[in-house]
N, C-alpha and C positions, 0 to 999 in steps of 0.2 A: 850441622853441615860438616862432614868431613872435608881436610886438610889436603888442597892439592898437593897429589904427588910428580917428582920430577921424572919427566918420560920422555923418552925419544920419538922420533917423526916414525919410524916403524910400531913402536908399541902403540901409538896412537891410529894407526891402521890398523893393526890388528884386532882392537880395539873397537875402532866403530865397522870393523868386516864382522865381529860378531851378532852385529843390530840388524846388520844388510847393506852397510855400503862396500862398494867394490870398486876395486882398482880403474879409472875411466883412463885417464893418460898420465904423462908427468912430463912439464915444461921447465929446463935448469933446475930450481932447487925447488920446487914446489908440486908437489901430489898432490894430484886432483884425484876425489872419490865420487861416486854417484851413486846414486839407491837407483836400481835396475823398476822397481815399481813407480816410480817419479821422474821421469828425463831433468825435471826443472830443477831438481835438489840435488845440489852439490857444495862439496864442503871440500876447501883448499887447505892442505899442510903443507907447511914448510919444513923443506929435509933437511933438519937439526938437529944433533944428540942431543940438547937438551931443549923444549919447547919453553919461551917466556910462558912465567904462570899468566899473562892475561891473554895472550894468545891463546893460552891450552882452554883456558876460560868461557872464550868466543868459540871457540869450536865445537867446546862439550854445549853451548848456550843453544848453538845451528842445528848439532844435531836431533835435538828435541831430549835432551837425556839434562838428569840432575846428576851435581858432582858425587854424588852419594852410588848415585848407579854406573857411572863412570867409574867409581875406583871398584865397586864390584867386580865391573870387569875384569880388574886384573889378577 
């Protein structure tokens, strides 16, 4: 298992827009993403330069991705 890297709330969008999720709204500091093929799935980031490692954790857990293909992405 690869070593979480520190990432900001943009790389992290950028990130899972590569899998398919897309910009839905953004409420104060938090983007909301959605997968256009799913209305029900949605994964919320908080607009951080840097993400807690167990946040970044949850996220990568929601989106259905391993941390392994997670850091691929970058």
């Amino acid at each position: 298992m690869a070593k979480l890297p520190v990432v900001s709330a943009r790389d992290v969008v950028r990130m899972l827009g590569k899998v398919g999720y897309a910009f839905d709204r953004q409420k104060g500091s938090h983007i909301i993403l959605r997968q256009p093929t799913s209305p029900f799935r949605r994964i919320t980031v908080p607009d951080h330069r840097e993400i807690a490692r167990g946040t970044l954790r949850a996220i990568i857990r929601q989106s259905g991705l391993t941390v392994d293909e997670f850091v691929g992405l970058l």
